[in-house]
DSSP file (Angstrom, degrees, kcal/mol; ACC not computed):
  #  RESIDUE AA STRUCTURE BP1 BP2  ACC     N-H-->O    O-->H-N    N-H-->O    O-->H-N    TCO  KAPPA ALPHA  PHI   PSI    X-CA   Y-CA   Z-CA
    1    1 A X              0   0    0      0, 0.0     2,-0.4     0, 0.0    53,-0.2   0.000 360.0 360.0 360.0 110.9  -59.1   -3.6   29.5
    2    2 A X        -     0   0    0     51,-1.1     2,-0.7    52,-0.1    51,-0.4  -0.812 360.0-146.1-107.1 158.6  -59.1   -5.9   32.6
    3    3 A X  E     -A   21   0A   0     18,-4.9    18,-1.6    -2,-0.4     2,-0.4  -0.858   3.7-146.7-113.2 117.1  -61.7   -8.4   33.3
    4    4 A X  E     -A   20   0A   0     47,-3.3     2,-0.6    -2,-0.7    47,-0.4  -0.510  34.2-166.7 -71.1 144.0  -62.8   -9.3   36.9
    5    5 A X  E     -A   19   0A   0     14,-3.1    14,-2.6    -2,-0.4     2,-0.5  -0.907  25.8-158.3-131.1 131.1  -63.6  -12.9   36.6
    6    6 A X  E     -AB  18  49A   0     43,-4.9    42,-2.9    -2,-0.6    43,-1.0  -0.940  16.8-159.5-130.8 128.6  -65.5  -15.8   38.7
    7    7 A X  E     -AB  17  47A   0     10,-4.8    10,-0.7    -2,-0.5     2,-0.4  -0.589   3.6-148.5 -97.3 163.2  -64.7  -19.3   37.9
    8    8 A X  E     -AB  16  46A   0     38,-2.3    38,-4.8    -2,-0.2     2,-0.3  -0.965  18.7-129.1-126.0 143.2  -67.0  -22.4   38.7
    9    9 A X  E     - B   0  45A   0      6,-2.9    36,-0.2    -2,-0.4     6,-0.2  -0.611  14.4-143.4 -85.7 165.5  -65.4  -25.5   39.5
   10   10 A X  S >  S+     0   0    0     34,-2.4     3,-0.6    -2,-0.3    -1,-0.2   0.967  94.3  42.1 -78.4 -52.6  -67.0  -28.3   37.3
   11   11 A X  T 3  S+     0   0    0     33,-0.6     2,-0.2    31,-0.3    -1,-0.2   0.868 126.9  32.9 -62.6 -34.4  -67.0  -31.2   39.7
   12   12 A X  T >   -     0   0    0     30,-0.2     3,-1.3    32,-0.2    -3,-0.3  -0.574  65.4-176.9-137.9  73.0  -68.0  -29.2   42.4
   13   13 A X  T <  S+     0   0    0     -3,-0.6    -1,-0.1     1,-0.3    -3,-0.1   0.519  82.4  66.9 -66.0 -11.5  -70.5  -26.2   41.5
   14   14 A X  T 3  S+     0   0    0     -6,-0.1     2,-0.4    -3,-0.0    -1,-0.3   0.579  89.0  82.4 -91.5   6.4  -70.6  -24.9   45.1
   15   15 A X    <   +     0   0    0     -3,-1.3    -6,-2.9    -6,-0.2     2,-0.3  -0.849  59.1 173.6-111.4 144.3  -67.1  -24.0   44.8
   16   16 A X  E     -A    8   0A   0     -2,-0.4     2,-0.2    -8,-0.2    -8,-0.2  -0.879  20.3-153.8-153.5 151.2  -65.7  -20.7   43.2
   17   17 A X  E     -A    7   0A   0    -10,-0.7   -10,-4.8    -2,-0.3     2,-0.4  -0.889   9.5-150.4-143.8 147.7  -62.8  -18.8   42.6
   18   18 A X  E     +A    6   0A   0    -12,-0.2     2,-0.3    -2,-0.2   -12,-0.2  -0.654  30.4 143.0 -94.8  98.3  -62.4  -14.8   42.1
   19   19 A X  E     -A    5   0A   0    -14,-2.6   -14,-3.1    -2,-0.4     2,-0.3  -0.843  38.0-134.8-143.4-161.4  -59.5  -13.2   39.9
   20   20 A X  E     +A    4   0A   0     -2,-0.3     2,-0.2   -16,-0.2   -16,-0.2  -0.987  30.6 166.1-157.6 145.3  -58.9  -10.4   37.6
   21   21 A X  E     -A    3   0A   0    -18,-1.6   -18,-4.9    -2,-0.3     3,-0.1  -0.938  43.8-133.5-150.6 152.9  -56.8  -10.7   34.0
   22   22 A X  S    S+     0   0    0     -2,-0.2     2,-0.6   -20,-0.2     3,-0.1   0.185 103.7  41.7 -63.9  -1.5  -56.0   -9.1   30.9
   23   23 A X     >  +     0   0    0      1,-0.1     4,-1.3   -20,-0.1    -1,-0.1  -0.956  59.1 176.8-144.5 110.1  -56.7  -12.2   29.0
   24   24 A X  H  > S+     0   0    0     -2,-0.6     4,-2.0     2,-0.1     5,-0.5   0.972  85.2  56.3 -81.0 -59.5  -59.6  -14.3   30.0
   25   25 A X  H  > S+     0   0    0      1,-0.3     4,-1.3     2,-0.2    -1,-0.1   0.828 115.9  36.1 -78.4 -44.7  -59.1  -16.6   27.5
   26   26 A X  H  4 S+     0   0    0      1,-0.2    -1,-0.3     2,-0.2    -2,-0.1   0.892 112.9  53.8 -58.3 -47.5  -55.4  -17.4   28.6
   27   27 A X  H  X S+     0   0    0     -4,-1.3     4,-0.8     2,-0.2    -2,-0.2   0.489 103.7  56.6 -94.4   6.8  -55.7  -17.1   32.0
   28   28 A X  H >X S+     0   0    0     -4,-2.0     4,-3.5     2,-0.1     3,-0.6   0.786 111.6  48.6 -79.5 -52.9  -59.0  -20.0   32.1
   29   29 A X  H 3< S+     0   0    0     -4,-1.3    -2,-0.2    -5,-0.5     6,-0.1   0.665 109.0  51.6 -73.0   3.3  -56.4  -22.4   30.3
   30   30 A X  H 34>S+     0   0    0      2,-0.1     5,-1.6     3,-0.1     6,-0.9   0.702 114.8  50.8 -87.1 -39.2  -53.7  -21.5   33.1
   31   31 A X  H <<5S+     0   0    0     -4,-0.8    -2,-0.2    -3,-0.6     3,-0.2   0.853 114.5  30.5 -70.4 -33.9  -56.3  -22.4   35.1
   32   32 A X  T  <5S+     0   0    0     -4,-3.5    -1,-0.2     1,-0.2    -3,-0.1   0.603 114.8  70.0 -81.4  -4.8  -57.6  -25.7   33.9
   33   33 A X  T   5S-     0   0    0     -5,-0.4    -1,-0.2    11,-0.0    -2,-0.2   0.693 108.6-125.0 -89.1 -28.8  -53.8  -26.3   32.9
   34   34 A X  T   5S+     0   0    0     -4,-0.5    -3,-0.1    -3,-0.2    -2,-0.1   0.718  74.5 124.6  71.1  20.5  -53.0  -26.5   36.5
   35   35 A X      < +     0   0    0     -5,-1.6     2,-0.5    -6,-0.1    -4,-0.2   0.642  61.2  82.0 -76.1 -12.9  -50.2  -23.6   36.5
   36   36 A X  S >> S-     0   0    0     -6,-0.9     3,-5.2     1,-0.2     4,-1.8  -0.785  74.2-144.4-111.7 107.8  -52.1  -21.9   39.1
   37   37 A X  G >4 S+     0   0    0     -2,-0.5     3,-0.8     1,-0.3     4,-0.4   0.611  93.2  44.1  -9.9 -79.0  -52.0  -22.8   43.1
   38   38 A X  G 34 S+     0   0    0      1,-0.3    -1,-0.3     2,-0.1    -7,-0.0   0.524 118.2  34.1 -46.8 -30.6  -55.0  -22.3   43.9
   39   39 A X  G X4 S+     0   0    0     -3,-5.2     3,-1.8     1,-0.1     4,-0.4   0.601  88.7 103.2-111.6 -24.5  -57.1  -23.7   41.5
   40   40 A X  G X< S+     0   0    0     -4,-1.8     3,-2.7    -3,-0.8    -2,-0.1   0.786  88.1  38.2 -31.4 -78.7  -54.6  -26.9   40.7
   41   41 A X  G 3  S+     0   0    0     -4,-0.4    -1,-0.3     1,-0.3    -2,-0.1   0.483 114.6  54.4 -74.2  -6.4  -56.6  -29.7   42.7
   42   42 A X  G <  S+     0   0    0     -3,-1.8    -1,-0.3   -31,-0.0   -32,-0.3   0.302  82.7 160.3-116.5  -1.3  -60.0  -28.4   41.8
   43   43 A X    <   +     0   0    0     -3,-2.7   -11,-0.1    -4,-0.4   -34,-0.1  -0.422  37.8  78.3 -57.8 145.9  -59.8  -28.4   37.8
   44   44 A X        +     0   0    0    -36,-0.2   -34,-2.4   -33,-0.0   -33,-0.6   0.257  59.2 171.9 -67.1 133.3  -62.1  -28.3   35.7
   45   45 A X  E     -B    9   0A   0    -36,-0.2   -36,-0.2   -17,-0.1     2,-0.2  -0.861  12.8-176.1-107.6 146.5  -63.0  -25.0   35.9
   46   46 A X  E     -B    8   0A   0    -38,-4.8   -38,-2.3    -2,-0.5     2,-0.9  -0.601  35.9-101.2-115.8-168.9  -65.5  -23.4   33.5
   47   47 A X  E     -B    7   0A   0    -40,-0.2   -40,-0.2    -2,-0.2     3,-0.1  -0.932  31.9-178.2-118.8 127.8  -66.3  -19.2   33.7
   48   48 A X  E     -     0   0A   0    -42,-2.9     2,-0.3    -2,-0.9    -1,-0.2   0.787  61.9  -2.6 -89.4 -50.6  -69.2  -18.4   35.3
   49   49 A X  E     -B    6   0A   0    -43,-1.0   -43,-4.9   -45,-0.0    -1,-0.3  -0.973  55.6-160.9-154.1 160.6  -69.3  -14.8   35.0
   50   50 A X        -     0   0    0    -45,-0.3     2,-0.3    -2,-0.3   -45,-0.2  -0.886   3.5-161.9-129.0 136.2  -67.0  -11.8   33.4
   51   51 A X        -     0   0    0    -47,-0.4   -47,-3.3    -2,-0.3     2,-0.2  -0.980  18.2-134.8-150.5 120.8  -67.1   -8.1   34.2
   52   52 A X        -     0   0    0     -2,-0.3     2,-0.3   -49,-0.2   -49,-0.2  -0.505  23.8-172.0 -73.2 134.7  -65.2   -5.5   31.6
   53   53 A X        +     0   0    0    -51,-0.4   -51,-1.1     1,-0.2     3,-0.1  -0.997  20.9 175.2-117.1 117.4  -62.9   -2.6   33.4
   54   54 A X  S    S+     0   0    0     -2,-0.3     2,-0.7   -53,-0.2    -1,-0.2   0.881  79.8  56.7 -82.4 -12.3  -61.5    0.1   31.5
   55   55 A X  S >> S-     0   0    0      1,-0.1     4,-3.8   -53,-0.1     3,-2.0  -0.723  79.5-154.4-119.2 104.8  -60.0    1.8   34.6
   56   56 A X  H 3> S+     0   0    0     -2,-0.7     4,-1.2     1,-0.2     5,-0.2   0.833  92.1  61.0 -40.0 -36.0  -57.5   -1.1   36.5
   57   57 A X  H 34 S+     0   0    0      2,-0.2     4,-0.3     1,-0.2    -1,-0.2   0.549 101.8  47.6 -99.1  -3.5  -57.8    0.2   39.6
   58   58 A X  H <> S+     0   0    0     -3,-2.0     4,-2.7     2,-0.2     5,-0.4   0.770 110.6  56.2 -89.5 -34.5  -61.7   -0.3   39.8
   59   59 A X  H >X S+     0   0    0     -4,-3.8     4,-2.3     1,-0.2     3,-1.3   0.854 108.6  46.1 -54.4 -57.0  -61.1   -3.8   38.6
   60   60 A X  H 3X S+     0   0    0     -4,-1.2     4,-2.6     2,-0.3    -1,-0.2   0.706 110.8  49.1 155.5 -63.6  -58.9   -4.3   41.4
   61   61 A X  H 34 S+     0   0    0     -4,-0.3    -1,-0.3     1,-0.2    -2,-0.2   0.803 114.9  52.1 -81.3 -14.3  -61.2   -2.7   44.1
   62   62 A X  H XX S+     0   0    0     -4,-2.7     3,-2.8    -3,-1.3     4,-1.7   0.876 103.7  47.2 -58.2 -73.9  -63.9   -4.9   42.6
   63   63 A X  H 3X S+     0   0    0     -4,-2.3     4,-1.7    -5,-0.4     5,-0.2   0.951 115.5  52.1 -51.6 -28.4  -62.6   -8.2   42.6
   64   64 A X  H 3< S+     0   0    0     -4,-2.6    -1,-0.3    -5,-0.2    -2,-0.2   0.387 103.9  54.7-100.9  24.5  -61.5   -7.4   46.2
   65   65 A X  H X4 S+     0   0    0     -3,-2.8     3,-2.9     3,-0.1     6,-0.7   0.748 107.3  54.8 -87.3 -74.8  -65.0   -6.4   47.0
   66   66 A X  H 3< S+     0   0    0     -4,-1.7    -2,-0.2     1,-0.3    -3,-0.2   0.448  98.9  56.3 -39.3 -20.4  -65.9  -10.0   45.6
   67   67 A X  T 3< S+     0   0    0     -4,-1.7    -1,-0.3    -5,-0.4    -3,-0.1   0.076  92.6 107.6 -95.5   3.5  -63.6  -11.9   48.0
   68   68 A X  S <> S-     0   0    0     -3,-2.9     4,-0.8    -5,-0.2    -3,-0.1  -0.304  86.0-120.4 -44.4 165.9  -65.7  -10.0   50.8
   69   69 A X  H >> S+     0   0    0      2,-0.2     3,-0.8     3,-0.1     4,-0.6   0.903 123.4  44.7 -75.0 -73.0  -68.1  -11.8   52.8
   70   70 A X  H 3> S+     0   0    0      1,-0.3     4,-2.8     2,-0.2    -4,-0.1   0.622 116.6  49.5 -27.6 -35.4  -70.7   -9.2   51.3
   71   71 A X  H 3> S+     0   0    0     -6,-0.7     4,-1.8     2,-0.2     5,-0.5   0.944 104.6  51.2 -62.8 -57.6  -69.1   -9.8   47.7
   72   72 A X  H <X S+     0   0    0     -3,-0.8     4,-2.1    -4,-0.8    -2,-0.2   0.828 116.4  47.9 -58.2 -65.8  -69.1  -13.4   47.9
   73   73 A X  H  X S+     0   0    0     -4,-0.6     4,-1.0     2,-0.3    -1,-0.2   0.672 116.4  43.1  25.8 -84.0  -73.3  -12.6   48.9
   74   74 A X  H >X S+     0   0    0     -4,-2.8     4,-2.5     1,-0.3     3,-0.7   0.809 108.2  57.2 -63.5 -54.7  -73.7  -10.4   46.3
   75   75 A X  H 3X S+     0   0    0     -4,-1.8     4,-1.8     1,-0.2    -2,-0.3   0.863 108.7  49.1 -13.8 -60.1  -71.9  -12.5   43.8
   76   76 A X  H 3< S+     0   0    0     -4,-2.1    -2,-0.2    -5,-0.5    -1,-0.2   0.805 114.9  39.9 -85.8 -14.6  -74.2  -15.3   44.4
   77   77 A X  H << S+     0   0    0     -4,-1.0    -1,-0.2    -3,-0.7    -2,-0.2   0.935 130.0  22.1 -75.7 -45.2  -77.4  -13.5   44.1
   78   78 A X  H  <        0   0    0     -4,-2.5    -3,-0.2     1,-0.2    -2,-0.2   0.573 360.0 360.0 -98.1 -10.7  -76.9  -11.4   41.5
   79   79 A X     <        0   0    0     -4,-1.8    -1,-0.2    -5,-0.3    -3,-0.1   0.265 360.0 360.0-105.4 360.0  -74.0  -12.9   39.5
């Protein structure tokens, strides 16, 4: 199963970041941990929302749907 995933940052709610994991649980504490670039300077992050894949290659084409301008959109109305 992979999980498309949208983190919120704590400090700063207007701020977001987009990934995709086998492990949610692991890859939020990589994140808050500060092992990952992106997110390092902007911890805490909490999870905002989770979306279940069985098929990888939809997660995939999802999450890069969600780093659209339209995604990011759609994300924030509906997500």
């Amino acid at each position: 199963m992979k999980y498309v995933y949208i983190l919120e940052c704590i400090a700063e709610p207007d701020r977001h970041y987009t990934g995709v994991t086998d492990d949610l649980k692991t890859r939020l504490k990589a994140h808050n941990s500060g092992k990952v670039s992106h997110t390092a300077k902007f911890k805490p992050w909490r999870l905002r929302t989770y979306i279940g894949f069985s098929d990888a290659n939809s997660a995939i084409e999802f999450e890069k749907y969600l780093k659209s301008h339209s995604g990011r959109a759609f994300a924030q109305k509906r997500l």
